[in-house]
C-alpha positions in Angstrom: 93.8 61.1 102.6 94.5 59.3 99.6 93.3 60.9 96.1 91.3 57.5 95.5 88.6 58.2 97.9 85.7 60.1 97.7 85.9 62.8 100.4 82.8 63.1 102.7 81.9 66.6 102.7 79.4 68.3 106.1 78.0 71.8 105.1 77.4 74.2 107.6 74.6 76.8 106.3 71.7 77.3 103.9 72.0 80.8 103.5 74.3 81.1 101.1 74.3 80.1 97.3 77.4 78.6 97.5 75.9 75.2 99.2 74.4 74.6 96.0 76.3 76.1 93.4 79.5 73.6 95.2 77.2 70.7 95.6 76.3 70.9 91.9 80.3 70.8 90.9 80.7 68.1 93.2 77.7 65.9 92.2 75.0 67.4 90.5 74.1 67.7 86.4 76.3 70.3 85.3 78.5 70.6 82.0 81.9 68.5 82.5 83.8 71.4 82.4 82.3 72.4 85.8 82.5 68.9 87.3 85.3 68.7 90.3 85.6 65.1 91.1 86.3 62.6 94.0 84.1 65.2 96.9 80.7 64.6 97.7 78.4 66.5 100.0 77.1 64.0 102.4 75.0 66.3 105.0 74.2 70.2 105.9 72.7 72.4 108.7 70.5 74.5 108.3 69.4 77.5 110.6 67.8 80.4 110.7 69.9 84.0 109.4 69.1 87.5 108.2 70.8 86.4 105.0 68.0 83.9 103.4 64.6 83.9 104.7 63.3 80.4 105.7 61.7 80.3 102.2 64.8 80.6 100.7 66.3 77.8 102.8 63.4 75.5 102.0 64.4 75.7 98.1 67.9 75.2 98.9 67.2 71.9 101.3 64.8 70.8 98.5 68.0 71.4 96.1 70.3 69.8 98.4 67.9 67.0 99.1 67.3 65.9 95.3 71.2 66.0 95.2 71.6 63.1 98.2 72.0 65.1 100.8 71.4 65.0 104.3 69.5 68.1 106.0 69.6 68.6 109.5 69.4 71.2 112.0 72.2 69.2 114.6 75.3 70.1 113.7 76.6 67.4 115.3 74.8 65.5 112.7 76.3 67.7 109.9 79.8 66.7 111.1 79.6 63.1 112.5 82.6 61.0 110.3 82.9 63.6 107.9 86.3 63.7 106.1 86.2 67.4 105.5 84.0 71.0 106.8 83.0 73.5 104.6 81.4 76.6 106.5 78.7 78.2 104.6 77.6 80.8 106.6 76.4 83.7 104.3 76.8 86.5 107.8 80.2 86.4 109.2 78.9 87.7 112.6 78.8 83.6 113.2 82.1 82.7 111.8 83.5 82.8 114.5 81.3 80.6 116.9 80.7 78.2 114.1 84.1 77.3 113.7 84.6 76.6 117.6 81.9 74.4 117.3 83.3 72.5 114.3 87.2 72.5 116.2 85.5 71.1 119.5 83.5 68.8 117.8 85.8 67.7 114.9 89.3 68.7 115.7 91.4 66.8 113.2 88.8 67.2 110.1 90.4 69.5 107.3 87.8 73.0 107.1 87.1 75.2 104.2 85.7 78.5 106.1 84.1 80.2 103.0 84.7 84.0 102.4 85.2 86.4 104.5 87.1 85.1 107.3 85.1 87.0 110.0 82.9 90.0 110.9 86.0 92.1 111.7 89.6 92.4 112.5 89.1 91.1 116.0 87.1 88.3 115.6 89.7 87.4 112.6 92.6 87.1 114.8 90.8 85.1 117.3 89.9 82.3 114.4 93.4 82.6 113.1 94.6 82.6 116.9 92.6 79.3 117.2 93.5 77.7 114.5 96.8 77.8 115.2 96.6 76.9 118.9 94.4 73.5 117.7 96.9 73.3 115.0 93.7 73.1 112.7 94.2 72.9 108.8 92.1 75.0 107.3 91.8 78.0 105.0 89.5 81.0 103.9 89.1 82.9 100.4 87.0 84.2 97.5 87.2 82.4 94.8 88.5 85.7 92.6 91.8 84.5 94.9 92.4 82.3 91.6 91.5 83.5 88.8 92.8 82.1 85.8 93.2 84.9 84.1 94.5 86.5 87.0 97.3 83.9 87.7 98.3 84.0 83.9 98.5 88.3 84.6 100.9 86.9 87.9 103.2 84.8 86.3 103.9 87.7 83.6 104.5 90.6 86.3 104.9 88.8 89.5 105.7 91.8 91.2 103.8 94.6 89.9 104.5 98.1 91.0 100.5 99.1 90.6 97.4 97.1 90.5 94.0 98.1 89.2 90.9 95.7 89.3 87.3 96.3 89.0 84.5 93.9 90.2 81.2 93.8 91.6 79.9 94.9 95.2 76.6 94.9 97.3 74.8 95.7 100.3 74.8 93.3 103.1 71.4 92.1 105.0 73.7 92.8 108.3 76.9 94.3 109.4 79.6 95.5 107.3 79.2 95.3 103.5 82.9 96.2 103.0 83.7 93.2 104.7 80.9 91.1 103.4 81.4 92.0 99.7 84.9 94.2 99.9 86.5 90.7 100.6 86.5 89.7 96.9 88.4 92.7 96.0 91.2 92.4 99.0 91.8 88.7 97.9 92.7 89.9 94.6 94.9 92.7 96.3 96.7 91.1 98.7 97.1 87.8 96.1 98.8 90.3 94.2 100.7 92.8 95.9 101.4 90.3 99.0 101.6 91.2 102.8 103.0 94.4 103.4 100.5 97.1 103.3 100.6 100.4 104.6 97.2 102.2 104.6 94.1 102.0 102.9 91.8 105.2 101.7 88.4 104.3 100.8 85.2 106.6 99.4 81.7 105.6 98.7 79.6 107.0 96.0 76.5 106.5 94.7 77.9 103.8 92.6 79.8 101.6 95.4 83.5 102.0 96.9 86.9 103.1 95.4 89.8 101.8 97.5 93.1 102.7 97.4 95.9 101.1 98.8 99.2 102.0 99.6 102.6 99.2 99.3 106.3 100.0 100.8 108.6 101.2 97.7 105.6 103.3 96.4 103.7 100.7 94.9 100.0 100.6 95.1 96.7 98.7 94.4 93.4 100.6 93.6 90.1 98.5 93.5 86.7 99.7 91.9 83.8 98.0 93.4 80.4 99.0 91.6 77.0 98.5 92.2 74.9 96.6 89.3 77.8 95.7 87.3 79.0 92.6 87.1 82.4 92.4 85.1 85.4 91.4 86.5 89.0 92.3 85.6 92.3 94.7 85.9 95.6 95.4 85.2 98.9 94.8 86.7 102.0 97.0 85.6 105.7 97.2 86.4 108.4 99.8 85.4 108.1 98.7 81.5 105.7 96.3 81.0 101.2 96.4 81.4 99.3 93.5 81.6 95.0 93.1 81.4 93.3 90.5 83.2 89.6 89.9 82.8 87.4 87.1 83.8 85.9 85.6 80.8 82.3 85.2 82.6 80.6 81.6 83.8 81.6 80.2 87.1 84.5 81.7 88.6 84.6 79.4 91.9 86.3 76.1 89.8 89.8 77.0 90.3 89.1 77.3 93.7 87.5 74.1 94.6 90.7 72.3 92.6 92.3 73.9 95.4 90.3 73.0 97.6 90.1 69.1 96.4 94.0 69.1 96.9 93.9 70.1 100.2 90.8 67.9 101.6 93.1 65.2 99.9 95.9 65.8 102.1 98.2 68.9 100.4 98.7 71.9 102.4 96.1 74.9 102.6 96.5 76.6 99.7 96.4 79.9 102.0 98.5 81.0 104.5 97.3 82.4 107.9 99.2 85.3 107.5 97.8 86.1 104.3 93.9 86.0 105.6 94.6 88.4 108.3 95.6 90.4 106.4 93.2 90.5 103.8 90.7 91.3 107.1 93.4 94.2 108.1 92.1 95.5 104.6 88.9 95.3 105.0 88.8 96.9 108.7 91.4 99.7 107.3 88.7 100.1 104.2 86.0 100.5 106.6 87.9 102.6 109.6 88.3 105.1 106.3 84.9 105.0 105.1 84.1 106.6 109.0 86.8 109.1 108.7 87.1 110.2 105.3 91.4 109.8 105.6 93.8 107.2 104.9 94.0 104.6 107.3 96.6 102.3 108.1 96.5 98.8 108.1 96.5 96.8 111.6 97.4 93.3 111.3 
Protein backbone atom coordinates (compact mmCIF):
# COMPACT_ATOMS: atom_id res chain seq x y z
CA UNK A 1 0.00 0.00 0.00
CA UNK A 2 1.22 3.22 -0.99
CA UNK A 3 1.77 6.04 1.84
CA UNK A 4 -0.66 8.32 -0.23
CA UNK A 5 -3.78 6.56 0.62
CA UNK A 6 -5.86 6.73 3.44
CA UNK A 7 -5.88 3.25 5.06
CA UNK A 8 -9.40 1.86 5.81
CA UNK A 9 -9.28 0.70 9.20
CA UNK A 10 -12.29 -2.34 10.73
CA UNK A 11 -12.35 -2.43 14.63
CA UNK A 12 -13.13 -5.47 16.25
CA UNK A 13 -14.49 -4.61 19.94
CA UNK A 14 -16.14 -1.97 22.06
CA UNK A 15 -14.83 -2.96 25.24
CA UNK A 16 -11.84 -1.47 25.34
CA UNK A 17 -10.77 2.25 25.50
CA UNK A 18 -8.40 1.96 22.98
CA UNK A 19 -11.23 2.00 20.03
CA UNK A 20 -11.70 5.47 20.91
CA UNK A 21 -8.63 6.76 22.23
CA UNK A 22 -7.01 5.36 18.46
CA UNK A 23 -9.96 6.58 16.58
CA UNK A 24 -9.50 10.10 18.09
CA UNK A 25 -5.56 10.07 16.89
CA UNK A 26 -6.69 8.94 13.70
CA UNK A 27 -9.61 11.38 13.04
CA UNK A 28 -11.03 12.94 15.79
CA UNK A 29 -10.30 16.77 17.52
CA UNK A 30 -7.33 16.29 19.37
CA UNK A 31 -4.14 18.52 19.77
CA UNK A 32 -1.74 18.04 16.51
CA UNK A 33 0.76 16.63 18.45
CA UNK A 34 -1.50 13.52 18.91
CA UNK A 35 -2.79 13.53 15.36
CA UNK A 36 -1.33 10.17 13.32
CA UNK A 37 -2.26 10.73 9.79
CA UNK A 38 -3.33 8.92 6.47
CA UNK A 39 -5.67 5.87 8.74
CA UNK A 40 -9.15 6.29 9.27
CA UNK A 41 -11.50 4.03 11.15
CA UNK A 42 -14.16 3.12 8.77
CA UNK A 43 -16.43 0.47 10.86
CA UNK A 44 -16.41 -1.67 14.31
CA UNK A 45 -18.20 -4.65 16.12
CA UNK A 46 -19.45 -4.55 18.85
CA UNK A 47 -20.47 -7.44 21.27
CA UNK A 48 -21.26 -8.22 24.40
CA UNK A 49 -17.96 -8.96 27.25
CA UNK A 50 -17.38 -9.05 30.94
CA UNK A 51 -15.02 -6.20 30.28
CA UNK A 52 -17.58 -3.13 29.48
CA UNK A 53 -21.09 -3.51 30.34
CA UNK A 54 -23.56 -2.69 27.43
CA UNK A 55 -23.76 0.83 28.90
CA UNK A 56 -20.40 1.31 28.43
CA UNK A 57 -20.56 0.13 24.81
CA UNK A 58 -23.39 2.39 24.04
CA UNK A 59 -21.09 5.57 24.93
CA UNK A 60 -18.38 4.25 22.99
CA UNK A 61 -20.70 3.53 19.73
CA UNK A 62 -22.19 7.01 20.31
CA UNK A 63 -18.25 8.09 20.37
CA UNK A 64 -17.41 6.13 17.44
CA UNK A 65 -20.50 7.14 15.66
CA UNK A 66 -20.01 11.12 15.96
CA UNK A 67 -16.44 10.20 14.64
CA UNK A 68 -17.91 8.51 11.12
CA UNK A 69 -17.91 5.37 12.07
CA UNK A 70 -19.77 2.42 11.17
CA UNK A 71 -21.24 0.13 14.11
CA UNK A 72 -22.27 -3.13 13.58
CA UNK A 73 -22.65 -6.36 15.34
CA UNK A 74 -21.52 -8.59 11.80
CA UNK A 75 -18.17 -8.90 11.64
CA UNK A 76 -18.25 -9.64 8.36
CA UNK A 77 -19.45 -6.12 8.04
CA UNK A 78 -16.61 -4.82 10.28
CA UNK A 79 -14.11 -6.34 7.76
CA UNK A 80 -15.74 -6.17 4.23
CA UNK A 81 -12.76 -4.17 1.89
CA UNK A 82 -11.03 -3.01 4.79
CA UNK A 83 -7.25 -2.28 4.13
CA UNK A 84 -6.22 -3.11 7.61
CA UNK A 85 -7.75 -5.06 11.24
CA UNK A 86 -7.19 -3.85 14.48
CA UNK A 87 -8.53 -6.33 17.25
CA UNK A 88 -9.87 -4.57 20.20
CA UNK A 89 -10.88 -7.11 22.32
CA UNK A 90 -10.37 -5.82 26.03
CA UNK A 91 -10.58 -10.16 27.37
CA UNK A 92 -7.98 -12.18 25.69
CA UNK A 93 -10.01 -15.41 26.31
CA UNK A 94 -11.38 -14.37 22.51
CA UNK A 95 -8.16 -13.49 20.95
CA UNK A 96 -7.76 -16.34 19.80
CA UNK A 97 -11.24 -17.13 17.95
CA UNK A 98 -11.34 -13.56 16.84
CA UNK A 99 -8.43 -13.71 14.93
CA UNK A 100 -9.50 -17.04 13.04
CA UNK A 101 -12.40 -15.31 12.11
CA UNK A 102 -10.58 -12.23 10.78
CA UNK A 103 -7.73 -14.85 8.83
CA UNK A 104 -10.81 -16.85 7.30
CA UNK A 105 -12.56 -14.05 6.45
CA UNK A 106 -9.80 -11.53 5.39
CA UNK A 107 -6.62 -13.52 4.83
CA UNK A 108 -4.34 -11.04 3.01
CA UNK A 109 -5.53 -7.78 5.20
CA UNK A 110 -2.48 -6.49 7.43
CA UNK A 111 -3.87 -7.02 11.58
CA UNK A 112 -2.92 -5.06 14.55
CA UNK A 113 -4.02 -7.68 17.49
CA UNK A 114 -3.87 -5.21 20.43
CA UNK A 115 -2.17 -6.26 23.81
CA UNK A 116 -1.83 -9.18 25.18
CA UNK A 117 -1.48 -11.63 22.49
CA UNK A 118 -3.73 -14.26 24.16
CA UNK A 119 -5.21 -15.71 27.38
CA UNK A 120 -2.18 -17.96 27.97
CA UNK A 121 0.92 -19.60 26.66
CA UNK A 122 -1.14 -22.14 24.76
CA UNK A 123 -3.48 -20.28 23.09
CA UNK A 124 -0.42 -17.81 22.15
CA UNK A 125 1.34 -20.35 20.22
CA UNK A 126 -1.62 -21.45 18.38
CA UNK A 127 -2.12 -17.64 17.07
CA UNK A 128 1.52 -17.42 16.44
CA UNK A 129 1.30 -21.06 14.87
CA UNK A 130 -1.49 -19.56 12.66
CA UNK A 131 -0.12 -16.79 11.65
CA UNK A 132 2.63 -18.30 10.27
CA UNK A 133 0.92 -21.18 8.61
CA UNK A 134 -1.48 -18.31 6.64
CA UNK A 135 1.62 -16.35 6.31
CA UNK A 136 -0.49 -13.56 7.97
CA UNK A 137 1.27 -10.07 8.72
CA UNK A 138 0.49 -9.00 11.74
CA UNK A 139 1.74 -8.03 15.18
CA UNK A 140 0.78 -7.64 18.95
CA UNK A 141 2.17 -5.11 21.73
CA UNK A 142 1.68 -2.56 24.50
CA UNK A 143 2.35 0.54 23.57
CA UNK A 144 5.10 0.92 26.63
CA UNK A 145 6.93 -1.39 23.73
CA UNK A 146 8.10 2.18 22.46
CA UNK A 147 8.55 4.52 24.66
CA UNK A 148 10.41 7.39 23.74
CA UNK A 149 12.11 7.74 26.55
CA UNK A 150 12.65 4.27 26.75
CA UNK A 151 14.29 3.89 23.13
CA UNK A 152 16.55 7.00 23.98
CA UNK A 153 17.55 4.74 27.49
CA UNK A 154 18.26 1.71 24.52
CA UNK A 155 20.32 3.40 22.25
CA UNK A 156 22.63 4.58 25.38
CA UNK A 157 22.98 0.91 26.98
CA UNK A 158 21.73 -1.35 24.28
CA UNK A 159 22.68 -4.21 26.15
CA UNK A 160 22.13 -3.61 29.80
CA UNK A 161 23.23 -6.12 32.31
CA UNK A 162 20.05 -5.15 34.73
CA UNK A 163 16.75 -3.61 34.15
CA UNK A 164 14.44 -2.00 36.55
CA UNK A 165 11.03 -0.43 35.58
CA UNK A 166 8.01 0.45 37.49
CA UNK A 167 4.50 1.01 36.04
CA UNK A 168 0.96 0.50 36.78
CA UNK A 169 -1.21 -2.71 37.21
CA UNK A 170 -4.83 -3.87 37.85
CA UNK A 171 -7.34 -6.43 38.30
CA UNK A 172 -8.91 -8.01 35.40
CA UNK A 173 -12.96 -8.41 35.07
CA UNK A 174 -11.93 -12.17 33.94
CA UNK A 175 -9.04 -14.50 33.81
CA UNK A 176 -5.54 -13.79 34.50
CA UNK A 177 -4.61 -10.13 35.50
CA UNK A 178 -0.83 -10.92 35.12
CA UNK A 179 -1.53 -11.50 31.66
CA UNK A 180 -4.17 -8.90 31.20
CA UNK A 181 -2.12 -6.02 32.80
CA UNK A 182 1.54 -7.88 33.51
CA UNK A 183 1.82 -7.59 29.55
CA UNK A 184 2.80 -3.88 29.75
CA UNK A 185 5.66 -4.71 31.95
CA UNK A 186 7.05 -7.97 29.85
CA UNK A 187 7.01 -5.75 26.64
CA UNK A 188 9.27 -3.37 28.31
CA UNK A 189 11.38 -6.47 29.54
CA UNK A 190 11.72 -8.49 26.74
CA UNK A 191 12.16 -5.05 24.36
CA UNK A 192 15.02 -4.67 26.53
CA UNK A 193 16.72 -7.58 27.61
CA UNK A 194 15.62 -9.58 24.26
CA UNK A 195 14.79 -13.36 23.91
CA UNK A 196 16.62 -15.50 26.09
CA UNK A 197 15.12 -15.75 29.44
CA UNK A 198 15.62 -18.25 31.94
CA UNK A 199 13.01 -18.06 34.83
CA UNK A 200 10.78 -15.76 36.23
CA UNK A 201 9.94 -15.33 40.23
CA UNK A 202 6.96 -13.38 40.95
CA UNK A 203 5.14 -12.25 44.52
CA UNK A 204 2.02 -10.35 45.10
CA UNK A 205 1.37 -8.00 47.88
CA UNK A 206 -1.13 -5.90 48.89
CA UNK A 207 0.21 -3.28 46.59
CA UNK A 208 0.42 -5.45 43.12
CA UNK A 209 3.34 -7.85 41.73
CA UNK A 210 7.22 -7.72 41.95
CA UNK A 211 8.67 -9.77 39.10
CA UNK A 212 11.99 -10.88 38.74
CA UNK A 213 13.55 -12.15 35.93
CA UNK A 214 16.46 -13.95 35.29
CA UNK A 215 18.96 -13.53 31.68
CA UNK A 216 22.00 -16.04 30.63
CA UNK A 217 25.45 -14.23 31.77
CA UNK A 218 23.71 -13.13 35.07
CA UNK A 219 21.82 -10.35 33.81
CA UNK A 220 18.42 -9.64 35.01
CA UNK A 221 15.18 -7.48 34.73
CA UNK A 222 12.99 -6.72 37.88
CA UNK A 223 9.59 -5.06 37.23
CA UNK A 224 7.39 -3.23 39.92
CA UNK A 225 3.71 -3.28 39.04
CA UNK A 226 1.58 -1.15 41.67
CA UNK A 227 -1.82 -0.73 42.31
CA UNK A 228 -3.19 3.07 42.15
CA UNK A 229 -0.09 4.53 40.89
CA UNK A 230 0.27 5.55 37.71
CA UNK A 231 3.90 6.59 36.87
CA UNK A 232 5.95 5.03 34.54
CA UNK A 233 9.75 4.57 34.29
CA UNK A 234 13.21 2.67 35.14
CA UNK A 235 16.59 2.26 34.75
CA UNK A 236 18.92 0.26 32.61
CA UNK A 237 22.63 -0.26 33.77
CA UNK A 238 25.73 -1.91 32.32
CA UNK A 239 29.17 -2.67 33.98
CA UNK A 240 29.96 1.27 34.17
CA UNK A 241 27.36 3.23 33.02
CA UNK A 242 23.22 3.89 34.62
CA UNK A 243 20.68 5.30 32.76
CA UNK A 244 16.80 6.61 33.98
CA UNK A 245 13.93 6.45 31.75
CA UNK A 246 10.64 7.88 32.68
CA UNK A 247 7.53 8.58 30.76
CA UNK A 248 6.85 12.19 30.72
CA UNK A 249 2.86 11.57 31.26
CA UNK A 250 -0.03 12.25 28.28
CA UNK A 251 -0.57 9.56 25.78
CA UNK A 252 1.87 7.06 25.62
CA UNK A 253 0.21 4.94 22.62
CA UNK A 254 1.58 7.65 19.66
CA UNK A 255 4.81 6.01 19.04
CA UNK A 256 3.10 2.97 18.61
CA UNK A 257 0.47 3.85 16.12
CA UNK A 258 3.59 5.52 13.91
CA UNK A 259 4.47 1.99 14.02
CA UNK A 260 1.66 0.84 13.29
CA UNK A 261 0.90 3.44 10.21
CA UNK A 262 4.25 2.11 8.72
CA UNK A 263 3.31 -1.20 8.69
CA UNK A 264 -0.55 -0.90 7.52
CA UNK A 265 1.41 1.09 4.76
CA UNK A 266 3.35 -1.79 3.61
CA UNK A 267 6.75 -1.99 6.02
CA UNK A 268 7.27 -5.04 7.91
CA UNK A 269 5.66 -5.73 11.44
CA UNK A 270 7.44 -3.88 13.67
CA UNK A 271 7.46 -7.14 15.94
CA UNK A 272 8.67 -10.32 15.52
CA UNK A 273 6.84 -13.56 16.26
CA UNK A 274 9.38 -14.82 18.30
CA UNK A 275 9.49 -11.87 20.42
CA UNK A 276 5.43 -12.10 21.32
CA UNK A 277 5.81 -15.53 22.47
CA UNK A 278 7.94 -14.83 24.41
CA UNK A 279 6.66 -11.95 26.11
CA UNK A 280 3.42 -14.67 26.82
CA UNK A 281 6.25 -17.30 28.09
CA UNK A 282 6.67 -14.31 30.78
CA UNK A 283 3.61 -13.88 31.54
CA UNK A 284 2.63 -17.76 32.04
CA UNK A 285 6.16 -18.14 33.93
CA UNK A 286 4.98 -14.96 36.17
CA UNK A 287 1.75 -16.56 36.79
CA UNK A 288 2.98 -20.48 37.18
CA UNK A 289 5.11 -18.53 40.20
CA UNK A 290 2.50 -16.59 41.65
CA UNK A 291 0.76 -20.50 42.28
CA UNK A 292 3.97 -21.86 43.58
CA UNK A 293 5.68 -19.31 45.39
CA UNK A 294 9.35 -20.42 43.45
CA UNK A 295 11.14 -19.43 40.43
CA UNK A 296 9.74 -20.61 37.35
CA UNK A 297 11.32 -21.07 34.16
CA UNK A 298 10.27 -19.77 31.12
CA UNK A 299 8.51 -22.18 28.36
CA UNK A 300 8.59 -20.74 24.99
Amino acid sequence: MTSGKEIKIGMIGLDTSHCIEFTKSFQGDVPPEQKISGMRTVAAMRFPSVFQAESGQDKRQQQLEQMGVKVTHSLEEAVRGMDAIMIEINDPALHLEYFRKVVELAPAVPMFLDKPLACDLTQGRQIIELARQKKVKMFSCSGLRFLPALEQARAEIPEPLLCHMYGWFNKAAAGSSVVWYGVHAMEVIERTMGRGAQSVFCREDARGLVAIVQYPGGRRAVAELCMGLWDIGGRLQSADRCVQFRHPGGPFNLAMLLKLREFFQGGEPPVALEDMLEIQALEDAAERSLASGKEESVRV
